[in-house]
Structures are given as C-alpha cells and as structure tokens.
C-alpha positions in Angstrom: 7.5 -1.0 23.3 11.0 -0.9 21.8 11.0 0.0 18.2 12.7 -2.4 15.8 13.5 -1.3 12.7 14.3 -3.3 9.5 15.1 -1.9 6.2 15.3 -4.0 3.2 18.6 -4.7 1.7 19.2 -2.7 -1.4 21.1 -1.8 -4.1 24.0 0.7 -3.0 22.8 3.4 -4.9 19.7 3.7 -2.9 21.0 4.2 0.3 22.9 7.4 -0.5 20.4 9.0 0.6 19.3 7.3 3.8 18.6 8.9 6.9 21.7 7.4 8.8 20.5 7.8 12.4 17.3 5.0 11.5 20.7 3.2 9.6 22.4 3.1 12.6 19.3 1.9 15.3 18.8 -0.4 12.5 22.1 -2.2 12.4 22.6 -3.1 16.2 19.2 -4.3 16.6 17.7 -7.7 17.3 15.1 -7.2 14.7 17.8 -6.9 12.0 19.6 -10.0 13.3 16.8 -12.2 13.4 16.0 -11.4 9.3 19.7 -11.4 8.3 19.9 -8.1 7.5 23.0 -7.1 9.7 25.3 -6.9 7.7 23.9 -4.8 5.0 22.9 -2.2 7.6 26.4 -1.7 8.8 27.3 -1.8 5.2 25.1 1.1 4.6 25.7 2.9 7.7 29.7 3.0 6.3 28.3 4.0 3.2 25.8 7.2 3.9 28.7 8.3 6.7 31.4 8.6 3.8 28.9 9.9 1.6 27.5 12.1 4.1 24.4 11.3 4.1 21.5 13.9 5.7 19.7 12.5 9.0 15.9 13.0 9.1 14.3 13.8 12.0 10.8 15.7 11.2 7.9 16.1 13.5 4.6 15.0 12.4 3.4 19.2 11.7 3.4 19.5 8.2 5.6 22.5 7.2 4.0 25.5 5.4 6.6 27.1 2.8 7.6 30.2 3.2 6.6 33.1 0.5 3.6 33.9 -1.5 3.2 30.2 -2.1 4.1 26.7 -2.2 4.7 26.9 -6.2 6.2 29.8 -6.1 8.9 28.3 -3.4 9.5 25.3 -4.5 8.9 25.4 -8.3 10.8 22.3 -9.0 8.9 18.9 -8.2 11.6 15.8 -7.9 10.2 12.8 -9.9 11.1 9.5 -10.1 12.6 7.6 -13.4 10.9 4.1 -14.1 13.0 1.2 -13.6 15.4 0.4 -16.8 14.0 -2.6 -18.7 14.6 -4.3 -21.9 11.6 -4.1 -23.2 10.5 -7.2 -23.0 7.9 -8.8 -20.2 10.7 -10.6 -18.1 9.4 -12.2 -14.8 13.2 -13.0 -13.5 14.0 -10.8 -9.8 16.4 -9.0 -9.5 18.7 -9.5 -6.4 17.3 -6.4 -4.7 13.4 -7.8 -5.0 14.4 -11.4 -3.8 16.3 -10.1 -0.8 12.9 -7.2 -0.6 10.3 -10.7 -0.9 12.5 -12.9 1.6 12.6 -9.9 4.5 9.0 -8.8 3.9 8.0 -12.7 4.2 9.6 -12.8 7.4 8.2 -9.6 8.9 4.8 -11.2 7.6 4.9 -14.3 9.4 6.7 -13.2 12.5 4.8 -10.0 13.0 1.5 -9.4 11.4 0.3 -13.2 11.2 0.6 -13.8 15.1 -1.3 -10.1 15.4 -4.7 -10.5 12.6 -6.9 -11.9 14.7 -6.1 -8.5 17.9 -6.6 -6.3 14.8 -9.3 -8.1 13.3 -11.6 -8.4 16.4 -10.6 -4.8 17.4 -11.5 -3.6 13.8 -8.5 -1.4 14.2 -4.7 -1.9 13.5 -2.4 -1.9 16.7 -0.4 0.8 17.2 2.7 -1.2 18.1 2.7 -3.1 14.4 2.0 0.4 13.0 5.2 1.5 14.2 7.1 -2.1 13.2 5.8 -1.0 9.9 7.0 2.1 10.1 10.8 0.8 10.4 10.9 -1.2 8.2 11.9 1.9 6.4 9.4 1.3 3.7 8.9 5.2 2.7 12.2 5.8 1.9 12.2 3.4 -1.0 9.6 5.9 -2.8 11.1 8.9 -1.6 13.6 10.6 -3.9 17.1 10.5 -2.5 17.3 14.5 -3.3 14.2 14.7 -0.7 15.9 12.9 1.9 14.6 8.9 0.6 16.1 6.1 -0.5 14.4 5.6 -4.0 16.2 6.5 -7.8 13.8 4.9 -9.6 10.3 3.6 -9.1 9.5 0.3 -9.6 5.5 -0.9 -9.9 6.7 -4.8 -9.8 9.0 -4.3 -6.5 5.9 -2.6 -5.0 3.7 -5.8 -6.5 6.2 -7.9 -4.9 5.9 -5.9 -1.3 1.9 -6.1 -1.0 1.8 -9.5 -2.1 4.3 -10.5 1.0 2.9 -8.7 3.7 -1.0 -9.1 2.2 0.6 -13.4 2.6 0.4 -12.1 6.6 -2.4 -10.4 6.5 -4.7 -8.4 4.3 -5.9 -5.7 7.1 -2.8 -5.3 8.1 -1.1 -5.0 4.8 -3.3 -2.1 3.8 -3.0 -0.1 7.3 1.2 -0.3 6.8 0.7 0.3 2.9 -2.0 3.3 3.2 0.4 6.1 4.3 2.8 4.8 1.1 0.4 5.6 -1.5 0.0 9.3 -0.2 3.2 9.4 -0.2 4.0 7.9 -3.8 0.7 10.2 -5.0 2.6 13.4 -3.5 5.6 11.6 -5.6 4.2 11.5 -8.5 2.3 14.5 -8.6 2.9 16.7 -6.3 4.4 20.4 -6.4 7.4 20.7 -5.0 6.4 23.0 -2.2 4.1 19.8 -1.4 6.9 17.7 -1.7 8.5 19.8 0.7 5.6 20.2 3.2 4.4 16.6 3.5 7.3 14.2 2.3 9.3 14.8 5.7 7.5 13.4 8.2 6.8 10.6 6.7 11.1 9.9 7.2 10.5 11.0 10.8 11.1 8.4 13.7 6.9 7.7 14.1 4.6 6.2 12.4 2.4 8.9 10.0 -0.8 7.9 9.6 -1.8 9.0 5.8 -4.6 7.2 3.4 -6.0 7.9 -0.6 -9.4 8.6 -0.2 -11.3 7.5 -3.7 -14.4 5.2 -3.0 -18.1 6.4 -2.6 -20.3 4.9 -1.3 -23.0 5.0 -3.9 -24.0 2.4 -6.2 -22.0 1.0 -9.1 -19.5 3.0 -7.9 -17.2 4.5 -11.0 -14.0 5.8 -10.0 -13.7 8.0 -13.1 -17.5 9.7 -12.5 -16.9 11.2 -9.2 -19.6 12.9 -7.1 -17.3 14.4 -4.1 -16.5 18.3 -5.6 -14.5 20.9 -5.0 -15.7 24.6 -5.3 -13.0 27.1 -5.7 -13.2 30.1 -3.3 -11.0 33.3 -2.6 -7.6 31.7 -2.0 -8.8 28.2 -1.9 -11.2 25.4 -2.1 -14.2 23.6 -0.5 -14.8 20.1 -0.7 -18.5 18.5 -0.5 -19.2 14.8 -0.7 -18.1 11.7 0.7 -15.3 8.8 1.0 -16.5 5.4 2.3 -13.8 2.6 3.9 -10.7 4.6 3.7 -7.5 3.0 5.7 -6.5 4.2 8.8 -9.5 6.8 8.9 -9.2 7.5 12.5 -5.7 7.7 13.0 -4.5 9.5 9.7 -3.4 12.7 9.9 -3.5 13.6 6.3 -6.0 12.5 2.9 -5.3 12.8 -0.3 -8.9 12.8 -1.8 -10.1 12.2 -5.4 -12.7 14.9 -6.0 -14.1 16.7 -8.9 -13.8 20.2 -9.8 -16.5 21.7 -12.7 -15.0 22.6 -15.8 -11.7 20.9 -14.9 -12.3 17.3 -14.2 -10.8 15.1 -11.6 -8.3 16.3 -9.3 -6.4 15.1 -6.1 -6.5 17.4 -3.1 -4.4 16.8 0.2 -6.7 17.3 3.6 -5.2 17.1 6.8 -7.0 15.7 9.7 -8.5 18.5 11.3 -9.7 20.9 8.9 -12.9 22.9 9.3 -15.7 20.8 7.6 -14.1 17.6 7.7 -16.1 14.8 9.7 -14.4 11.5 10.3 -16.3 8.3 11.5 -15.2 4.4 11.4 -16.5 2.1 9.2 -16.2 -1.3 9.9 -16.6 -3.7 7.3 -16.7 -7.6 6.4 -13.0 -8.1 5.7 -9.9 -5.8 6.0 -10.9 -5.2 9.5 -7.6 -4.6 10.5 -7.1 -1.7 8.0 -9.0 0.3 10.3 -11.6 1.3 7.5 -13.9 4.5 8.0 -15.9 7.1 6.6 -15.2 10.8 5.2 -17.8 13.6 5.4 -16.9 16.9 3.5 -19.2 20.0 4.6 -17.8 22.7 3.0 -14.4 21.5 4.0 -11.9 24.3 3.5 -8.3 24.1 2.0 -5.7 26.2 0.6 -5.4 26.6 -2.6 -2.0 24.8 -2.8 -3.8 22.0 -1.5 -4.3 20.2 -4.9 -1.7 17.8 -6.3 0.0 19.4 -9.6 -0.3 21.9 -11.6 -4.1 23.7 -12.0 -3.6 23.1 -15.9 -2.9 19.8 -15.4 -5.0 17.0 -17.3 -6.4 15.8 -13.8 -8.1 12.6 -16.1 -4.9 11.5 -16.7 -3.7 11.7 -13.1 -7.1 9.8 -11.8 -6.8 7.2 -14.4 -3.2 6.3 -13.1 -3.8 6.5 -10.0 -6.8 4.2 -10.2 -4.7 1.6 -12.7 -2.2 1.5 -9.9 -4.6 1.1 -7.3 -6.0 -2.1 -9.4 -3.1 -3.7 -9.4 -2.0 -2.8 -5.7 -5.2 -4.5 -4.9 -4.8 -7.5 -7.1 -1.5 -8.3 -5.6 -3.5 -8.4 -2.2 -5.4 -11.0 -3.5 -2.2 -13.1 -4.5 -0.9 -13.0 -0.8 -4.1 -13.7 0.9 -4.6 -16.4 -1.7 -0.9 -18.3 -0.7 -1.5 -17.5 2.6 -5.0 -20.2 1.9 -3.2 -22.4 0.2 0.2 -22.7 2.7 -2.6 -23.2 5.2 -4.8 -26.2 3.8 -2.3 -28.6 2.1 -0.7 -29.2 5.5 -4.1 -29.0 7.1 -5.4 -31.7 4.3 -2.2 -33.6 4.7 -2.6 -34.1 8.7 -6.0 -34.7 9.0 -7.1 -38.4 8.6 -10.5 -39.9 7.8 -11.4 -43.2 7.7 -7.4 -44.1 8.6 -5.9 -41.5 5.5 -5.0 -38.3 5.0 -8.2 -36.4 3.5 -5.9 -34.9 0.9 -5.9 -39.0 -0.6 -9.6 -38.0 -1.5 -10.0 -36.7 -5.4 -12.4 -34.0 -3.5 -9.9 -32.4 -1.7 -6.8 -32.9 -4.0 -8.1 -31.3 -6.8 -9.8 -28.0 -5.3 -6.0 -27.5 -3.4 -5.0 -27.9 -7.0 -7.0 -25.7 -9.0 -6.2 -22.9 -5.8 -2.5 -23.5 -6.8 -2.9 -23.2 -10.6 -5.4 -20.1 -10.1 -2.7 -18.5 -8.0 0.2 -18.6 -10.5 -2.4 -16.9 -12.9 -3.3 -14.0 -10.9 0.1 -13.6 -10.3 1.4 -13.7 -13.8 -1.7 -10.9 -14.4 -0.1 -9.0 -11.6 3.1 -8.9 -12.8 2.3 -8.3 -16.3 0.2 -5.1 -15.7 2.9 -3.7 -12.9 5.9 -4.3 -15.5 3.7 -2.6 -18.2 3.7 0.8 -15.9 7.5 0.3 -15.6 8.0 0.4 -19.5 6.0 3.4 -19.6 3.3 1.7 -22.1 -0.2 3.8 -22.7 -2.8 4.4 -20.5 -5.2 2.5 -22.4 -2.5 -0.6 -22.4 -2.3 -0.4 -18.6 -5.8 0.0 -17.9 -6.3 -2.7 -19.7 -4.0 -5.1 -18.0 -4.6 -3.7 -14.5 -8.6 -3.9 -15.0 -8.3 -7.8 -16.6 -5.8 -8.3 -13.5 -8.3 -7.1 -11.1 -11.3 -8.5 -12.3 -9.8 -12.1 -12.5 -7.9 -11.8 -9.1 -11.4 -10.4 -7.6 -13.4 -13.8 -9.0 -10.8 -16.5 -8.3 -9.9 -14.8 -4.9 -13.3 -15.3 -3.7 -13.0 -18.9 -5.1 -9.9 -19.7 -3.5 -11.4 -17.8 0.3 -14.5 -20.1 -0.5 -12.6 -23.3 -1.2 -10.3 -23.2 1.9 -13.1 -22.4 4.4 -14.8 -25.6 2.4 -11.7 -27.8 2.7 -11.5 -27.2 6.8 -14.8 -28.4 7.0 -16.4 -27.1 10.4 -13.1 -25.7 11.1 -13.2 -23.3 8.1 -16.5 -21.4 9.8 -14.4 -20.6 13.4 -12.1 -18.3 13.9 -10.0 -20.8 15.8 -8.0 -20.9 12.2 -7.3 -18.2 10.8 -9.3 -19.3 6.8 -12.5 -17.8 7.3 -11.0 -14.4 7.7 -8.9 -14.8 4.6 -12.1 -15.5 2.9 -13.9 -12.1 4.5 -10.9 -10.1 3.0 -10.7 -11.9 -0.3 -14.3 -10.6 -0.6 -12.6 -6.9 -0.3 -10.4 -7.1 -3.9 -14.1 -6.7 -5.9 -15.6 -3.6 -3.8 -12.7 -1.7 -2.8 -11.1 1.3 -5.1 -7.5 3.2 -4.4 -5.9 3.4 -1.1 -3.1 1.4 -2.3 -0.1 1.9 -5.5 1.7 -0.8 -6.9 
C-alpha cells in the first residue's frame, strides 16, 4: 500500500526543523489534497530548503552511543518549554490547534472510522493505518527541533485536542497511533540525552515504530503510585521482575518504557526493547480498545543496561511517576470526550430518521432528553479536560494538576459509561449488533475507568 502522509499545518516556527524529504512526499500527495493541506506543505518544503533543514532517515535499530556511556556522551538532555499563556484558563484555539482539530477530524472519519470494526474483530490494529498514522507526522510535533522534530514548545491542550479527534474515530485505534507518542514524549521529558539520541530517531524514520508506556498491573485496586514490578540493580545494570497487563501495541512494539520500582529509590521509568533476555510478551485481549492491540508483559529477570532508566539516578523518580500518571489521566479523559461525540453524532440522526407510530422517535420526551443530557455531559468532560491540560501548560503544582486530572478522569470515566450505555439504549435492538458501530463505543467507554498510562496529553 502507498504511504500517504499528512502533516498538520503549523505555525512556521515549527517546521524549521522538519525532516524535508517526508515534507516533500507530503506535498504532492493525494492525501494532502484531499485534507487541504497542500499548500502549507509546499509552504514548508520552501521553508526547511532555505533554512536548510536536516532530512531524517533512521532505521528502526536503536543506536548505542559511543564512549563509556550514554551520560557521559550526550550530557545535555533537550527539553521542551510549555506553551506561553496569560495566566489565565482561556478555552479560545489558537489557529494552529483549529487547523490541528479540522485535519485530525478528517483523518478520523476517512481513515480509522471505515477500519474499527477490521481492528476490532481482529483484536489487533492494521498495519496499513499504523503507517497512515505514522505520516501524519505526529512525532515530530513532540520532538525538539534541535533533535531533528518539529516541536518548540509543548502543549498538553494541543495534545487534548489530538486524542479527542482521532479517539471521535475510534478509541482502539486512537491508542495504537498515540502509544508510540507517549514513549516518545516520556524519553522528552525525561530522558538523558544519550537516550534522546538512541531512541528519538527512529521514531522520524519513514516506518511506523511500534513503542508503548507500560504502567498497569494487573492486580487488584490497582495504585499506580504503589508499584509491584521491581528493578534490582546488578553489575552494570538492572533486572526487572513483575508484570504489565493491557499495554498498546504489545506484540508489535519494539520498545517499552515500563514504570517499575527500585528499593530505596522509589519509582522509576526504564526503557526495554522488544527482545531482551527475560522479557515474555503475550496478547491480551480485552472488552473495549480491541483495536489497540492490548497485551501482557512478563519480566523474569529481564536484563538492561544501566543507562536504560529515564533521568538521572538522583532523580526524584515520585515526581516523574506522578506526572506521568497526571498526563496519562487526562490523555485518557480526552478519549472519553471523542468516543462520547462520536455517540452522540451517531444517535441524533439515528433518532431523527427513525419513525414510530408515523414520527421521528426523537418527538418522544424519552429519547430527546437522554440525547440531551449526552450533549450537556459532553461539554463538561470537556471543559474538565481542558482545564487540567491548560493547568500542566502554566506549570501549576503537582498537587493542583493531580487534582484536576484525577476529578477529570473520574467524571469522564462515570458519564462515559453513561453516555456508551444511553446510545446502545437509544438504538434499541440495533444498539446490541455490531451492524452499527454504538455498542463498541460503549465496550471502549468502559476502558477510561480500568486503564492507567499508555497515553500523554
């Protein structure tokens, strides 16, 4: 199959640093045409050959540094500045997310909405709409321009707005496309920069990279901050014990970054690749997100360097897990807000078409005001969504954002299982076959209140 690529438009600044061969597939294909993004490719193609922009082209081997060590090579990590605000909780887009909504809302409808039910049935993401994914060019916009990306600042409500679109196609889907992004935005944000250097690269490359967090147990009330997987340090590295239960793309990913605890030090993140002695992968198929390709992670002794742990070893690893988990919350509630349009676009024309007794049943009080509260439910979850995302952006405290991602979560978690319910109620008999499409909205709306990590915001 042809790849089609089709970066977002965005602001100038940002594509200084884009890989200019994917600019310039990107700009004479059909894919761009059909989205209206053209133009701003052969804008950007002008702009990275003036500028002289660096073309990627990586293979999929992550590169060992050279030297003693990874730190020692690469001392300096390359971070990413939060996005400028006022200071004040301001809900208005900026051009760049309303052109980012409007070309992941078509890439939703016209790719991954014709393909959920293939995925769903196959419990496994096609490889084909992996790679679609993949052009869209959706690394670079976390990637650091001085590391080859397209990203100078990073932006929690841009990445709110992102899952929410494709999640409005589908959920399973979403999450397979999304999972290599938070490894990559993890190695971002705390990675060394030999790490940087050795994992960030491929990821640019021409192929799709499989990549997933690894942070859920499966173990009863499961708390993401009292971990059970460890990690022993040995000569020159460390071994791994435990298990992950429905990580993303477990049988295609090539690399983990896993959540793990380490005696004396707390929490810390540790970055596996597929293959390592010890490492046992098996799939997992589950109720919902089917098309995430969810499976299971069994550590034995699994051995990696010692440069194999995100940051520094002085690090307050806490802090790190406690991000990364706030993110993941909100990542997650965003999910729910596109699967829970996606319900609501279905069923008001559904209501509106189907006639009883010579009327549309949406005349009925019973089915009016359930498509109602669905509506009025949404824009909260949203607003929720927003508000904890824009409070990472401003840099707030922990305990501020935990908050506000946890009250997100938990409210997005409840009403999304409402809303799945509700729209499998208003199709009647139709809402229990998988002729339309509701009843597997409802299985992954059931997903927001069990699952932990695999995706930022």
């Amino acid at each position: 199959m042809t790849r089609q690529a089709a970066p977002s438009r965005i602001s100038l600044e940002h594509i200084a640093g884009a890989p200019l061969r994917a600019l310039a597939r990107f700009g004479g294909s059909d894919f761009a045409t059909r989205f209206g993004l053209k133009a701003p490719a052969e804008r950007a193609v002008f702009l990275a050959t003036r500028a002289s922009a660096r073309a990627i082209s990586a293979s999929v081997a992550f590169a060992r540094s050279n030297g003693k060590g990874g730190r020692e090579a690469h001392p300096e990590a390359k971070r990413l500045a939060p996005t400028p605000t006022g200071g004040l909780f301001d809900l208005t887009r900026t051009e760049e997310q309303t052109l980012m909504r409007d070309s992941m809302r078509r890439f939703a409808d016209e790719v991954l909405r014709p393909n959920a039910r293939k995925a769903d049935d196959a419990a496994s993401p096609p490889a084909e709409i992996l790679e679609q994914g993949h052009a869209l060019g959706l690394a670079g916009l976390v990637i650091p321009e001085s590391l080859g990306g397209m990203a100078a600042e990073r932006s929690a409500v841009t990445n709110a707005i992102i899952v929410e679109e494709l999640a409005r196609g589908d959920m399973g889907l979403a999450v397979a496309i999304l999972s290599p992004l938070a490894v990559v935005q993890a190695i971002v944000e705390w990675g060394t920069g030999a790490q940087q250097a050795r994992y960030l690269p491929p990821f640019l490359g021409d192929r799709f990279v499989g990549a997933a967090l690894a942070l859920l147990e499966p173990r009863p009330m499961f708390d993401p901050m009292l971990l059970r997987t460890g990690a022993v340090r040995t000569d020159g590295g460390w071994n791994l014990w435990g298990e992950k239960s429905l990580v993303p793309l477990a049988m295609q990913a090539e690399l983990f970054v896993v959540a793990a605890d380490v005696r004396g030090l707390g929490a810390r993140l540790f970055a596996v690749e597929r293959g390592t002695p010890g490492l046992s992968v098996e799939a997992e198929p589950a109720m919902g997100l089917r098309g995430a390709g969810l499976g299971r992670l069994r550590f034995h002794g699994a051995r990696v360097d010692d440069d194999a742990m995100l940051g520094e070893l002085a690090g307050d690893g806490t802090a790190q897990l406690a991000s990364l988990v706030d993110r993941a919350r909100i990542a997650w509630g965003a999910t729910a807000v596109g699967t829970g349009q996606a319900v609501l676009d279905y069923v008001i024309p559904y209501c509106n078409e189907r006639k009883a007794f010579g009327e549309p049943i949406s005349n009925r009080q019973g089915v009016a005001f359930p498509i109602a509260d669905i509506a009025i439910e949404l824009e909260g979850m949203r607003l929720l969504v927003l508000r904890a995302a824009s409070r990472v952006d401003r840099e707030q405290p922990g305990a501020v954002v935990g908050r506000s991602a946890a009250i997100a979560r938990l409210q997005c978690a409840s009403k999304g299982v409402r809303i799945g319910s509700d729209g499998v109620q208003l199709l009647g008999g139709h809402g229990f076959i998988k002729e339309h499409p509701v009843e597997r909205w409802y299985r992954d709306l059931r997903a927001i209140g069990v699952m932990e990590g695999a995706l930022l915001a």
